[in-house]
N, C-alpha and C positions, 0 to 999 in steps of 0.2 A: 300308202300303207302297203303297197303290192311291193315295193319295194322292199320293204323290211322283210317280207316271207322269204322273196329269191337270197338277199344278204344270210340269214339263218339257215336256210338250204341248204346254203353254201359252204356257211358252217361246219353245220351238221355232219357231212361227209371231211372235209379239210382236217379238222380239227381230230380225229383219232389216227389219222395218216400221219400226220405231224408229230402225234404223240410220242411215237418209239425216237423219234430224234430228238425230239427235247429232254428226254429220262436219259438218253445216251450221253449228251452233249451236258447236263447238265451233273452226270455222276462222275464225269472225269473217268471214265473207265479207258478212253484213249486218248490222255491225254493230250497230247499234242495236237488231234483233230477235234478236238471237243468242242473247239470254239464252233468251226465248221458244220457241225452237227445241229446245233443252235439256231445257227444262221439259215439252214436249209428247212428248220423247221419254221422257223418265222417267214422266210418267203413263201413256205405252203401255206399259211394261215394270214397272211400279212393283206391279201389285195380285200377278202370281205370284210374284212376287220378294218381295215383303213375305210371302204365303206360304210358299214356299220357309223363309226364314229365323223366320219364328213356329211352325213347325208341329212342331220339335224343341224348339224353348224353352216353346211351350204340352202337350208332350207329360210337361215335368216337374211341370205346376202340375194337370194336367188328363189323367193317364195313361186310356189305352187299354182296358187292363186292370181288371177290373169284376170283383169278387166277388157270388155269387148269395146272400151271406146273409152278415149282421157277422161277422167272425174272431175268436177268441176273446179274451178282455182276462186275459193273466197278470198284471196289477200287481195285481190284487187278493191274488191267494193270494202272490205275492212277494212284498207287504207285510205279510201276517199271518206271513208267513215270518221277514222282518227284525224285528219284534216279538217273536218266540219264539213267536208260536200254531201251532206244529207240525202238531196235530191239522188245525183251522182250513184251515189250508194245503193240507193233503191234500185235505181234503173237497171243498173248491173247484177243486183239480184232477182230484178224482173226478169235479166236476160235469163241467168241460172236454171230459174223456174219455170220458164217457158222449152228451155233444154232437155232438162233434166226434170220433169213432169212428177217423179216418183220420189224428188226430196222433199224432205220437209224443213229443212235447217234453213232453205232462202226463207220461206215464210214467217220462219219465227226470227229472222234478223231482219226482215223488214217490219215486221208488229213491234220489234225491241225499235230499232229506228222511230219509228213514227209515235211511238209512248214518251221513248224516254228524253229523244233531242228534242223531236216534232212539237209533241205535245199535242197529238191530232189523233184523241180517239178515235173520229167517225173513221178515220182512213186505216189504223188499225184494225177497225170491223170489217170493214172491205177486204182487204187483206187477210182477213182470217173465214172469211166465209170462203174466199175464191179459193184458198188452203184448201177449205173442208170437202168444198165442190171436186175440186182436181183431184186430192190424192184418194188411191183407190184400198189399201192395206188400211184396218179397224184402227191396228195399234198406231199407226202414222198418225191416223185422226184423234185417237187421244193423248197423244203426245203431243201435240198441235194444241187441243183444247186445253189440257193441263198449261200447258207455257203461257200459253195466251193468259187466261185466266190468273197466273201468278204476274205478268209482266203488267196488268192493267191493275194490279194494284200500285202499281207503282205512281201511277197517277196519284192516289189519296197520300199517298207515303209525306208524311213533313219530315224535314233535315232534324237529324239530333244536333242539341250543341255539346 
């Protein structure tokens, strides 16, 4: 945002300098120069202003925001998942969460694994206490509970036809 203040600063003073050449340039009062007039007002105003308008559109290609170490990659155990390698699956979201201590998402993809392929409540339980043990943010742990608790119904759930 400190960005945006210097851009308007910049403004700020640019932008009545430019003035008299844009009213000059733009009334045809000399003729023949008046393009010129135009153009020297937009080069005063041109570089914060091009600013101004890159610094939101470079904010999507070039965010701000910097992680201090790679974020975890689920497509690996998500694909040993859509494979049927269950096990596999786990393991590597075992690794995740042994990494990455502060997620909650391996937890609740290894409680969805072991519900819904497995069919191994007890080992879901386990899985959701070591969740509840490790992670240290309240809301982590009810977002953990909450999940948990919706995906073990799925246990009772019978198929519609």
């Amino acid at each position: 945002m400190s960005n945006y203040r210097e851009i308007l600063i910049s403004l700020a003073w640019r932008v009545p300098v430019s003035l008299p050449f844009f009213v000059i340039g733009v009334s045809g009062a000399l003729s023949v120069i008046s393009p010129l007039f135009i153009v020297v007002g937009g080069i005063i105003v041109g570089p914060p202003f091009a600013r101004l308008v890159a610094e939101p559109a470079g904010n999507l290609f070039y965010p701000g925001r910097r992680f201090s170490r790679p974020q975890p990659a689920y497509s690996i155990p998500q694909s040993k998942r859509a494979k049927g390698l269950y096990e596999e699956a786990i393991a590597e979201f075992e690794a995740i969460a042994d990494e990455y201590p502060a997620e909650v998402r391996p937890y609740i993809e290894m409680i969805d694994i072991s519900i819904v392929n497995l069919k191994d409540p007890d080992r879901a339980d386990e899985i959701f206490q070591r969740g509840i043990s490790v992670l240290k943010k309240e809301a982590d742990k009810e977002v953990l509970a909450k999940t948990y608790s919706v995906i073990r119904t799925l246990l009772n759930a019978k198929p519609s036809n």
